[in-house]
N, C-alpha and C positions, 0 to 999 in steps of 0.2 A: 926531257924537260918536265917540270913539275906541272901540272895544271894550275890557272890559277883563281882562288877562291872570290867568290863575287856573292853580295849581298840582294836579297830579293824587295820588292819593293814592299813598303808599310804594309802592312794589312791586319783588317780589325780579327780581335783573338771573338772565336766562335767555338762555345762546347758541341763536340761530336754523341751523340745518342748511340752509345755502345749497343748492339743488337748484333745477332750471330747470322751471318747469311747460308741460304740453300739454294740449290741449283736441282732443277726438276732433269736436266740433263745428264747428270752423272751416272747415271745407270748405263744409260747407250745400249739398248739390246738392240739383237739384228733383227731386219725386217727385209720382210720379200719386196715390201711394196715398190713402184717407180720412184726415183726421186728426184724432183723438178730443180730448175735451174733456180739457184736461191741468189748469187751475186751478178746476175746482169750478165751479157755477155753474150756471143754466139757460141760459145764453145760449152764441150758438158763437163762439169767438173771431175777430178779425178777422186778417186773412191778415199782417198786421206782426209783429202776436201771435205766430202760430205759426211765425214765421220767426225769434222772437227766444227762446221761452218752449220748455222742452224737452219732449220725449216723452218714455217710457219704450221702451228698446229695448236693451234687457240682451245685446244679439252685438253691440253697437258701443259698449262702455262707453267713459266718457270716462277718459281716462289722466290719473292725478294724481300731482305730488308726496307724499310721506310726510305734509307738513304739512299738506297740505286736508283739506278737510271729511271728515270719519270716520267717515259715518251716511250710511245711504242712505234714501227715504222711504218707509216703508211705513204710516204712520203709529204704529208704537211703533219702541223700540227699534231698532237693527240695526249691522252692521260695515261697515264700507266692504272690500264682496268682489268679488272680482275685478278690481280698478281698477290694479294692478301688476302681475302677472308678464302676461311678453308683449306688455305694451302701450308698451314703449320707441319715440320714434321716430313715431308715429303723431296725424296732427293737427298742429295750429299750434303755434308757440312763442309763447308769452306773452313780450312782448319785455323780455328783460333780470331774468329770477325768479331770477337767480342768476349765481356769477361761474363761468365754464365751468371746470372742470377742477381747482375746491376747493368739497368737500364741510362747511369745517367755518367758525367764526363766526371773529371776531377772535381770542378767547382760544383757538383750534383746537378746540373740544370741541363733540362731537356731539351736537346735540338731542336729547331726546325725545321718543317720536312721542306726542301725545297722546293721552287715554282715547277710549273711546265715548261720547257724550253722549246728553241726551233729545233724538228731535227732536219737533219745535214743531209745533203745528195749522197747516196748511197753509190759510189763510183765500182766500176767489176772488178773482181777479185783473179786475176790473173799468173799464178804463178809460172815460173819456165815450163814446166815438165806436166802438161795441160793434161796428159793421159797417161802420166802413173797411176801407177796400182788398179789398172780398172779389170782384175784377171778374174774377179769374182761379185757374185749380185749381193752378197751380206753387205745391205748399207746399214750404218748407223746411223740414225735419226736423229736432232738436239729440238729440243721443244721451245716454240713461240720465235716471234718473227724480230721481237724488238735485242734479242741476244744478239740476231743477225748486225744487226747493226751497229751495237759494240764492238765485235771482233772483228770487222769493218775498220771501226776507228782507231783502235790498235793495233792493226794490220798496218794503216799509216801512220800513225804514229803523230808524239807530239811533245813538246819539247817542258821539261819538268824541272826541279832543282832537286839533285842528290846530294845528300849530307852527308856529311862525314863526321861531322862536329858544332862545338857553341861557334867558332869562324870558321868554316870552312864550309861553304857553298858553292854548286856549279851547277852552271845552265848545260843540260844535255837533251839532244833528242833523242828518245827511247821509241821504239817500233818494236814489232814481231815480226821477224822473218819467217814467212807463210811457207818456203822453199826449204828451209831447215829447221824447220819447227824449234826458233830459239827464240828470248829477246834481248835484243842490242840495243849498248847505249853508242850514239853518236855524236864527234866533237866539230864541228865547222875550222876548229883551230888549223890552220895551216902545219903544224909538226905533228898532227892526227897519225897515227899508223893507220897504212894503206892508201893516204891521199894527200894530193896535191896542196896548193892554194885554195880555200873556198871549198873545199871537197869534204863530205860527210867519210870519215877513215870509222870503222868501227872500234869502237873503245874496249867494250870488252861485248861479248858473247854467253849467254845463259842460256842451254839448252833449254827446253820444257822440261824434259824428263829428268833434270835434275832439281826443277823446281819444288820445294814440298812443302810450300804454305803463302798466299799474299794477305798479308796481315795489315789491317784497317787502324789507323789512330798511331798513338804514342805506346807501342807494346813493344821497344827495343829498348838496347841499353843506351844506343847512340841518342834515341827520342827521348829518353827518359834525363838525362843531364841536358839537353838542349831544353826540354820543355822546364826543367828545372830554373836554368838560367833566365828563361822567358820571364817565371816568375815573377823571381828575382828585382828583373830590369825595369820590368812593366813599374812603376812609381819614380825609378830614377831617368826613365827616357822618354817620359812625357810631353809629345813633343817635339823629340829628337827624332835622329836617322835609324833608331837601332830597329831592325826586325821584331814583329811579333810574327810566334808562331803558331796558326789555325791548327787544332786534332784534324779535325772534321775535312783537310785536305790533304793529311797525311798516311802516306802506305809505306808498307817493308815488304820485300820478298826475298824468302830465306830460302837458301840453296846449296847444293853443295854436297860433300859427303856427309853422313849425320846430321843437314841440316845446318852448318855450321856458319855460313857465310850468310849475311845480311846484305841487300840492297835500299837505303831509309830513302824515300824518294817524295818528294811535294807538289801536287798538282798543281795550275790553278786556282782552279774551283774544287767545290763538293761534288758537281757531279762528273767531272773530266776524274776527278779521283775513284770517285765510284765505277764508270767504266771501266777503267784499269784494272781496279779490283774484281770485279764479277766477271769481265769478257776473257781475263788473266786465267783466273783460278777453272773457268770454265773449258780453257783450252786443255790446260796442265790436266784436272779430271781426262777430259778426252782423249789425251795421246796417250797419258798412263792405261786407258784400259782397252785402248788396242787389243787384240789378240795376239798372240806372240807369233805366226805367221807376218802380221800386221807388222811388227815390230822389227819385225825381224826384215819386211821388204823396206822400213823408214832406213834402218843400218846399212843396206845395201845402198839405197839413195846417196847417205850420207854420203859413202866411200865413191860412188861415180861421180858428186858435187867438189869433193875435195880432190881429184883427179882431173877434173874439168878445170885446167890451171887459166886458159885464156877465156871462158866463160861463155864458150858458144853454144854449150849444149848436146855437145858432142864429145865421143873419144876415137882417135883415129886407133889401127893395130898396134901401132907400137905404144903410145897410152895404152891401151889395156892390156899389152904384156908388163908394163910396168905395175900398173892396179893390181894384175894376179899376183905377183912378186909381194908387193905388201901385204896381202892377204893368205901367205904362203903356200902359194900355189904352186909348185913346177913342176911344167908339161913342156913332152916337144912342141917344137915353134911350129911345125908342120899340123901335126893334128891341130893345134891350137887355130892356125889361120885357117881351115877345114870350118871346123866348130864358129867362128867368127863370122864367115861369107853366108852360112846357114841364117846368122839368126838375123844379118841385114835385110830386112823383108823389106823395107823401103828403097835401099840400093841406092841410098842418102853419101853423097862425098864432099869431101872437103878441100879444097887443093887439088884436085887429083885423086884423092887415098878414101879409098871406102870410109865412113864410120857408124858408130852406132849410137843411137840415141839412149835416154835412159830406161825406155820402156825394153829396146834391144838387147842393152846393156844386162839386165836382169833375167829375161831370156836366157841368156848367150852362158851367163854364170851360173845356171841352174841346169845347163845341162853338163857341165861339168862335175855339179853333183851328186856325184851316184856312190851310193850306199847297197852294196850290194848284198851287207847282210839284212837288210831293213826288205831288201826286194827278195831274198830267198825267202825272209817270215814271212811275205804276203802272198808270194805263189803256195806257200805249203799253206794256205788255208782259202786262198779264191779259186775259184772254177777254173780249173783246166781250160776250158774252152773259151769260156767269156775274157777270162782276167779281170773279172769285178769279183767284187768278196761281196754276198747279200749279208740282210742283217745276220740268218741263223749262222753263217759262218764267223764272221765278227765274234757273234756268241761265243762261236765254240775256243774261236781265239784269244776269250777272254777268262773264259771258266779254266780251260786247259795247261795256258803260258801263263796269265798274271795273276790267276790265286783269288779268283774272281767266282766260286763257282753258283754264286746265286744270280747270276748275270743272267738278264733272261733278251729274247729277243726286240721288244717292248723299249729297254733300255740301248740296247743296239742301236736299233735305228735312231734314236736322238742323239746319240754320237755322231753319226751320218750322216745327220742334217746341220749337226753343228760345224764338222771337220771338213767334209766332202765341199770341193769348191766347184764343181761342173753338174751341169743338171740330172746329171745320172742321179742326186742323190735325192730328186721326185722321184723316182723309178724305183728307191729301195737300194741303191747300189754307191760303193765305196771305189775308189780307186786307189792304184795306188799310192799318188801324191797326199790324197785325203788319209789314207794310213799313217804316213808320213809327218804330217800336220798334226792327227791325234797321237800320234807318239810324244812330240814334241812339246805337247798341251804340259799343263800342269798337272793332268790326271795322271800320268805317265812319271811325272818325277818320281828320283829314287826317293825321295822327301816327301813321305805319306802327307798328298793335299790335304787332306781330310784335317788331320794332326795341326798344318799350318793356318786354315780357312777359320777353324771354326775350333772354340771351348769344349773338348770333348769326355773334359775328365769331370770326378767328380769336385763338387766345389764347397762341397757341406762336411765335411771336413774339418778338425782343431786349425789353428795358423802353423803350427808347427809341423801337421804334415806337408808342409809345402818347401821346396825351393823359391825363392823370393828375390828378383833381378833387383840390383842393388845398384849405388852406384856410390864411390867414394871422392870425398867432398867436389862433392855436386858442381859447385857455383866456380870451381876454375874451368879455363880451355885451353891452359895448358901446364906451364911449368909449376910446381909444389910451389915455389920461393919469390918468384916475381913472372907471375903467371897473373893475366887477366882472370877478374873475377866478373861473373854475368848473370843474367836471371837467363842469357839462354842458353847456362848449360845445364835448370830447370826444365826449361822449354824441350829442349834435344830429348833429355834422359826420359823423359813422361816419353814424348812420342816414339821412342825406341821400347816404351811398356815397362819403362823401370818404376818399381813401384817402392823401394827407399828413397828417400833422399835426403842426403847431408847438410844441416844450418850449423855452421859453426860462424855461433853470434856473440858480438863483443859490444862493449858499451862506447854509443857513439857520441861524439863531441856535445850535439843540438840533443842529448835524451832519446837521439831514437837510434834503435840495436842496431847496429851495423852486420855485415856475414863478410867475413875474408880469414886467410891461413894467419892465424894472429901470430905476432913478433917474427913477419916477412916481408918482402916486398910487394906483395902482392897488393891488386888495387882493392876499392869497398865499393861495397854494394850496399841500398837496407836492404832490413828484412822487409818493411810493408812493401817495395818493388817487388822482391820475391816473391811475395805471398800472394798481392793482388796480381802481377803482370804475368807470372808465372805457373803456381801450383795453382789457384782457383782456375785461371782461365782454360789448363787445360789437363789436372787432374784426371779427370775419367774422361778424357775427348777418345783414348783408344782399348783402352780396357773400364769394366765399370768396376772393377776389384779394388779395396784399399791403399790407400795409398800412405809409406808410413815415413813420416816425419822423426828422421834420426837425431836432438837436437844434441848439439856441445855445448852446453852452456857454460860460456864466461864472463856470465853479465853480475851485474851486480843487483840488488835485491831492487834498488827502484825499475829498475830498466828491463828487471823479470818479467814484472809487474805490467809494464808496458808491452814486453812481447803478447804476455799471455792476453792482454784487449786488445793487440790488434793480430791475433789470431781469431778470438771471439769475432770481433768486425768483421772482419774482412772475409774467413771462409764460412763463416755465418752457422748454417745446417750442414754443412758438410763435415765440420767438425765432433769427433766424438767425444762426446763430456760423459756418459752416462759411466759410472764409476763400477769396475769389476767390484762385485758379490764377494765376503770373504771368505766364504768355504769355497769357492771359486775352483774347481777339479779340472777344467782345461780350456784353454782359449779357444773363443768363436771362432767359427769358419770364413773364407773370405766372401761367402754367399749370405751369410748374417751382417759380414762390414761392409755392404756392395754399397759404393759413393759413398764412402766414408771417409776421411782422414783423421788417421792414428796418431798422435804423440809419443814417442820413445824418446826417453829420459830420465833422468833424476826425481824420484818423488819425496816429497813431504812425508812424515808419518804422523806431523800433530798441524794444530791451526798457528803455531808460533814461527817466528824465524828459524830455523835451522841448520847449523855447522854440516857440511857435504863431507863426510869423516872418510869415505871413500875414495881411494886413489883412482880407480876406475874411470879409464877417459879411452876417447877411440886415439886420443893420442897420449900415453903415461910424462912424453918429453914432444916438447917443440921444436923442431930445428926449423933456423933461419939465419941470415946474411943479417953482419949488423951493416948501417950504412956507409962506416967507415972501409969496410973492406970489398967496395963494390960490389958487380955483377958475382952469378957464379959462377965456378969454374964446374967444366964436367966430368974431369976427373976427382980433383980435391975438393970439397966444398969449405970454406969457413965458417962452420956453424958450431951454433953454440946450443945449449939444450935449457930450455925455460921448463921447473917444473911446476906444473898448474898449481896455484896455494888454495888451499882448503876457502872455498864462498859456500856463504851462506845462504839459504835456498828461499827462495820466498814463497810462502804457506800458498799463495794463487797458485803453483803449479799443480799442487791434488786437483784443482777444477779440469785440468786438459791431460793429466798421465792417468793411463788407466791399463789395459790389455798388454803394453809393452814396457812394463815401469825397467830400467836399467838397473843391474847390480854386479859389484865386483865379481868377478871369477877367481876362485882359491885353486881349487883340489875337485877333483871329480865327487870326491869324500864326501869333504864339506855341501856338493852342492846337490845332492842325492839326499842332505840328513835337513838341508835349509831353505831349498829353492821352493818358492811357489810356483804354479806356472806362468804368471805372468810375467815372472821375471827374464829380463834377457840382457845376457850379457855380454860388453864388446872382448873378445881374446885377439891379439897381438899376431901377426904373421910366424914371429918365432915360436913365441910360447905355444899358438895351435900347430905347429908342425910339428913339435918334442911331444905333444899331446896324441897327432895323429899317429908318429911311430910308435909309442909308449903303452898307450892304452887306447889304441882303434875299439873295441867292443862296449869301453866306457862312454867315450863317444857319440858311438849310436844311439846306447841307451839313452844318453844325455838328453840329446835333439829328438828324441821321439817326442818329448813333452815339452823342454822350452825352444824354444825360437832362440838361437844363437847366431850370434855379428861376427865375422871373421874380417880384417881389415888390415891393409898393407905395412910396412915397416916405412916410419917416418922418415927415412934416408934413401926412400926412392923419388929425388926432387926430378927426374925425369918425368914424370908422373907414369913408370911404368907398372908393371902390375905383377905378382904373384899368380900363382897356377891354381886356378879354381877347383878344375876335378880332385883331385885329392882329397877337400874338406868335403864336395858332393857325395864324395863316395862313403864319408861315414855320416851323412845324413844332415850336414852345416847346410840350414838355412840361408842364412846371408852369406854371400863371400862379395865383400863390396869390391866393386873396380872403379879407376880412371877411366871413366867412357871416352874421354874425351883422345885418348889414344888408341891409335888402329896395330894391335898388335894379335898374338895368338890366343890368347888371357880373353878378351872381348870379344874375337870370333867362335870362340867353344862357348862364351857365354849366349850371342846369338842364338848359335844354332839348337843351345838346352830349350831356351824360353823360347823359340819357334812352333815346338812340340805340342800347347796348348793354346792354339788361336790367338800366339803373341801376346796371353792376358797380362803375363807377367808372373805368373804364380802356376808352376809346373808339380803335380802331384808325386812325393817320392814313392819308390818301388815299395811295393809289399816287403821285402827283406830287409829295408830299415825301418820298420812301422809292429816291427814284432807280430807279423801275421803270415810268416813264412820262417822255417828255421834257418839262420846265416850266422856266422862268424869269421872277417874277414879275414884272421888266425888262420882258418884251423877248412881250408878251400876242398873241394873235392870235387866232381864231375857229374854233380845234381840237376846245376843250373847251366854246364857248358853245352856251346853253341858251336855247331860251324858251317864258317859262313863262305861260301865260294865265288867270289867276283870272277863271273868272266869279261875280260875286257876286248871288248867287239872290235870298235873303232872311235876315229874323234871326228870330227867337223869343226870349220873356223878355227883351230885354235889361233890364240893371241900372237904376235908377235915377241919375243925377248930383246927388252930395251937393252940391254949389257948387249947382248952378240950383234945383233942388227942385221941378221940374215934370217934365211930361210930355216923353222926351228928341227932340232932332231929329238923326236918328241919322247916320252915314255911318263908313266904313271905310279905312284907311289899312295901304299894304300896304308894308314895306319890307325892302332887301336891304342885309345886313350879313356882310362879309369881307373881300377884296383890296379897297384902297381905290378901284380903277377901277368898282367893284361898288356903292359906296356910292348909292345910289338910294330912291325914294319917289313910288307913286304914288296915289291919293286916288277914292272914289267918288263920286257924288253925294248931297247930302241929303235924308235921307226925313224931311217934317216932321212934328212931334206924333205919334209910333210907333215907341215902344219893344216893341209886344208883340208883332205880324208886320209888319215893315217889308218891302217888296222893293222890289228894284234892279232884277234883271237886266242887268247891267252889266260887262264885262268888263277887265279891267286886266292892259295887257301888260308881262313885265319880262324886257330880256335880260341875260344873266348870263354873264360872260364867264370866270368861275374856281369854276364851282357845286362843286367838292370841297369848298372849304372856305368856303362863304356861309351864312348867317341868313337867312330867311325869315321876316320878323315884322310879325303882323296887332294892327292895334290899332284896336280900335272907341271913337269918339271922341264927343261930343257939340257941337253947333254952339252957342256961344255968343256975348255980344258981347266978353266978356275972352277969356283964353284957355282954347280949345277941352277940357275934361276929357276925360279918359280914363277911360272905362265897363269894358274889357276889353282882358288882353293875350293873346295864342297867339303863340309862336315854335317854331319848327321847323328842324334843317338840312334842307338842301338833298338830303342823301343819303335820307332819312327821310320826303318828303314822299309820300303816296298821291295815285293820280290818279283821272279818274271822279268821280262824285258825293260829297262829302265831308260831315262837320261840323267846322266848326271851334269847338272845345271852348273857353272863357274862363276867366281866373284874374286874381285881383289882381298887383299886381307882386313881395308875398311868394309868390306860387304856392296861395294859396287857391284853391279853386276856385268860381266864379261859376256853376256850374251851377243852374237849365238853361239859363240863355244859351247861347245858340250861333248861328252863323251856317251856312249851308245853302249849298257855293258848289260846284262842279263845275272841277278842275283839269286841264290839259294841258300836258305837256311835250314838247316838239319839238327837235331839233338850229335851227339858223340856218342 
């Protein structure tokens, strides 16, 4: 049954004071210290708890916006003191609390800060399972006392209006369930799923950990046509019943894979919203930085809570021989019930029938764990005698097996202190489990941390020596033809560190430019939503590198006119005016454009109107659905081909095109006798493939100097994508994609732009930069590699949705780049053992152009149809770690499958 929509009651319209918030807690380092009981209660919290739930610690107050919470806890009264002067700058950013560099709402006028309020009895925080995770003293600390008290109030929760639309409203209670670290919304409705009459059913479930942004004010698209409407109303419903709607009480939280799912939600007040906001975003920080032992005991919880069907808090034997089963476990029943009676230390029953708690629970599955090549490599380097490994052994383990050899003891032991979870590691000393644990770290992935963490290359550099994460037309999220258009698929593609982005802008009804797949079905968006809600607010939030504005222009000369001032406006100084030099020999660096935004386009050459004589478009032909002929179909489409006519340019655009002015592409010829370098030009999927087989070495030369667009065939209304490596490999800067689809095209794009601290801008090989000799013609065993996977063993792997049994696992390892490179090679099957499967197996691959290859593992399931895919990991070739590795799993939207992983030992050799 549908829900059904209900109206909120009057309330006066209040501008919100856009400012960006921080949280002095985000960091979460580990401390030795004790840590006192913070929610009331006789019991001591469990170590999740205290890593999530704050302390009081008045020298490291959390820095807040004006508009958070106003009281701090003492239990009466109090001001919020000392939470602003000084504390600019310090702590996480809440991503996206505001538009950088405007202080004031839509109607420009500056909030109120609000009163002091009562605060509230501070009731204890009690979750089921009172002494999980307390296996280790690394507590995480959260700074000042009055957060405590938010995450308190969102713990119980309170009941909001979610939006959906200009009529569609509903009263729900939203809470954070403290026991599975998510938040649910709840319906009192009687046809609730999960409840009765009068019974709270959960409506729907958001993890934390797929939460990855709670955004303050009108910054959706749902907010943006409802607050549009407000407008609107506001003079015709004076008076009347109709809602107004306050910024100043409204929040989003965006979720999901990419980001992609909105929840638009409306407080009360201003500051029941502001808790939400700050106690939200501070939890989400917190679980994300866990440590992956951490993370990895919250997954284990998970699976004993979802097995725990009657909710007593227990599992008898036969529950947990069904848990290992899902977990792809099997073992005999004999050992197994051996292994069970062991870890019942309490000798806790239910009925009759032994069980075990959750604390037992986790026990009991970890001694099932055994990895026996992980415990050969720590006996072959700790003390025969003791079975600890001290630092200088660690050492030698590190300089010897992982290619480490400036590792000194010094560094050792800070490993030891970070991994090692038993007090041995005051004494100097590792165990085994703490070897275990640092394998597992991200220091240890096959995916050089280093590579991932942190900007390592250089950045002073032309634009053109760079790969540059692109995205193709931006603003849909989904279909080419009658696909939703959004600013947040702006929002998405910045935060995935795409640093293109697509306006294909049309002239809108009311004078202002509109962005949508013109002569489709698709819906409109403006362009000042995109530009204010979207590119300003969060342009450089994840990289500080350029950001370049791909524009289509289909506007007509007034409505140029008006993009280009409310470009001016709206990204103010972030926009680049200052006009390329005409002897101009090669474009700035993106350490020269850092917080910049670029315009690529059409330019002017005189101060007069100008005929655009140029066919050159990122699309040559439109297709789309005329109305008459409905939906589309997915085999056949009925389209028709609109071709752009020749507009006239308006002289404003020399003010904003400069570094990436667009121009047609002829003939390599032609553009070797004519090109500047600031020119860049968009090529076609076809026409660059006939290019890439035809004349690869022209190619190269091409993109050494301009910055070139490669961009899909307008007949893929799937919004599927073209094969990036290919144009990579001869040096194509842009290769735009449909982010908004999770396919193979966007996980090789991933894992390229992973390379260089996510900035977006990954530096090409010396071999297409003309500083090394190459021509991908004419190959030879210069630059060949080989590389020897051996594959150890797996842990966790996934279940296979298709078979629905226990998996019969094996691994496929393949190389993607120069097409001579194209290769695949395969382990053997481990049958019935998903949960430690081993191989021992080694799998050789020679690689005869490793600058610019793909290394990509896929863990596969043996079936009679075709074989499913459990897990993907891709890596380049530049990026891979050698020595003992883990290879980390994701779905092919880049979920993460942890703790899957495979356990395999890499070497790289010349031929």
């Amino acid at each position: 049954m549908q829900e059904t929509a209900k109206t909120p009651e009057r309330v006066k319209c209040v501008d919100y004071n856009n400012q960006t918030e921080t949280i002095g807690g985000a960091s979460l380092s580990p401390s030795k210290e004790p840590v006192s009981l913070v929610c009331g209660g006789s019991r001591g919290l469990s170590l999740l708890e205290i890593q999530i739930i704050p302390k009081e610690d008045a020298s490291a107050a959390i820095p807040t916006s004006p508009s958070s919470l106003k009281h701090e806890v003492d239990g009466s009264k109090g001001h919020n003191q000392g939470l602003h002067s000084g504390q600019e700058g310090q702590g996480q950013k809440i991503g996206g609390g505001g538009r950088p560099g405007n202080n004031t709402s839509r109607s420009g006028q500056n909030s109120p800060i609000a009163s002091t309020g009562e605060a509230p009895l501070v009731s204890p925080c009690q979750p089921r399972f009172a002494n999980f995770l307390q296996s280790t003293d690394k507590k995480v600390l959260v700074r000042n006392r009055s957060m405590e008290e938010v995450v308190q109030k969102i713990h119980e929760g309170s009941t909001l209006w979610k939006v959906r639309g200009v009529n569609k409203w509903f009263h729900r209670h939203f809470k954070v369930d403290m026991d599975n670290m998510c938040l649910v919304g709840e319906s009192k409705k009687w046809w609730s799923p999960g409840g009765g009459a009068g019974s709270d059913g959960p409506e729907n479930a958001v993890p934390l950990l797929e939460i990855t942004e709670v955004r303050e004010g009108w910054k959706t698209d749902t907010f943006n046509k409802v607050s549009s409407h407000t407008e609107k109303m506001k003079d015709k419903t004076a008076g009347g019943e109709e809602p107004v709607l306050e910024e100043s009480k409204c929040f989003s939280v965006i979720h999901g894979p990419g980001g992609r799912d909105v929840l638009d939600l409306v407080a009360a007040t201003e500051d029941e919203r502001d808790a939400w906001v700050s106690g939200l975003s501070h939890l989400v920080q917190s679980v994300k930085s866990l440590h992956e032992e951490k993370q990895y005991d919250v997954w284990l919880r998970k699976q004993f809570v979802e097995a725990d069907k009657d909710n007593n808090g227990s599992l008898n034997f036969n529950e947990c021989c069904s848990l290992l089963k899902q977990l792809n476990i099997k073992m005999d029943k004999t050992h197994a019930k051996k292994l069970f009676n062991q870890a019942n230390t309490s000798k806790q029953k239910r009925d009759g029938d032994q069980v075990l708690e959750v604390g037992e629970f986790v026990s009991f599955y970890h001694t099932l764990l055994k990895m026996p090549e992980i415990e050969k490599l720590y006996k072959k380097y700790a003390s025969e005698k003791s079975q600890l490994m001290s630092a200088d052994q660690l050492c030698a383990f590190l300089q010897k097996e992982q290619g480490l050899p400036n590792y000194d003891a010094n560094q050792a032991t800070t490993l030891i202190n970070e991994f090692e979870i038993s007090d041995l590691k005051d004494q100097g000393y590792m165990t085994q489990d703490g070897f275990y644990h640092m394998l597992l770290s991200d220091m240890f992935d096959i995916f050089n941390h280093e590579h991932q963490s942190h900007v390592h290359m250089d950045m002073t550099q032309p634009l053109s020596h760079y790969y540059i994460s692109s995205s193709h037309n931006t603003y849909l999220t989904g279909h080419q033809l009658a696909g939703e258009s959004s600013v947040e698929g702006y929002i998405s593609a910045l935060k995935r560190g795409c640093r293109l982005l697509e306006l294909d802008v049309w002239d809108g009804d009311d004078g202002e430019p509109i962005i949508y797949h013109g002569h489709t079905l698709t819906s409109k968006i403006t362009l000042a939503d995109v530009l204010r809600d979207g590119i300003k607010a969060y342009a450089f939030e994840v990289s500080p590198y350029p950001v370049i504005l791909s524009i289509e222009n289909h506007l007509g000369v007034e409505q140029q006119k008006v993009m280009v001032n409310l470009m001016k406006d709206i990204l103010g100084d972030m926009l680049a005016t200052d006009q390329a030099p005409a002897d101009i020999t090669s474009v700035p660096s993106p350490e020269e454009l850092k917080n910049k935004i670029i315009i690529r386009g059409k330019k002017p050459q005189g101060s007069e109107v100008e005929s655009d004589d140029d066919d050159d478009d990122d699309q040559d032909t439109i297709d789309y659905i005329d109305s008459d002929d409905g939906a589309a179909q997915t085999k056949k489409l009925a389209c028709y081909y609109y071709k752009k006519p020749h507009k006239p340019l308006a002289p404003e655009l020399r003010e904003v095109v400069n570094v990436c002015e667009g121009k047609k592409f002829t003939t390599f010829l032609d553009a070797f006798e004519t090109y500047k370098c600031v020119h860049t030009p968009s090529i076609g999927e076809t026409k660059a493939k006939g290019l890439f087989e035809s004349s690869p070495d022209d190619f190269i030369k091409f993109t050494e100097r301009n910055v070139t667009k490669i961009y899909p065939l307008g007949t893929r209304a799937d919004s599927s994508n073209l094969k990036p490596y290919p144009f990579w490999s001869v040096g194509c800067q842009i290769v735009a994609l449909n982010m908004q689809t999770e396919d193979k095209a966007n996980f090789y794009n991933d894992a390229v732009f992973s390379t260089n601290g996510k900035c977006g801008y990954v530096l090409k090989p010396d071999i297409l930069l003309k500083k090394e000799p190459y021509s991908p013609t004419e190959l030879s065993d210069r630059y060949t590699k080989i590389v020897r996977v051996t594959v150890l063993s797996g842990q966790h792997l996934p279940n296979s949705v298709k078979k629905g049994d226990i998996v019969d696992p094996y691994v496929q390892v393949k190389v993607r780049g120069h097409p001579l490179d194209k290769q695949k090679q395969r382990s053997k099957v481990v049958k019935n053992n998903g949960f430690n499967p081993v191989w021992n197996e080694t799998l050789e691959l020679s690689i005869k152009v490793p600058q610019v290859s793909l290394v990509y593992f896929s863990l596969r399931d043996e079936s009679l149809a075709r074989d499913p895919v459990l897990g993907l990991c891709c890596i380049p070739f530049r990026s891979i770690s050698t020595g003992y590795r883990f290879v980390h799993f994701t779905e092919m939207g880049g979920k993460s499958l942890a703790p899957a992983a495979l356990f395999v030992h890499i070497d790289i050799s010349d031929k």
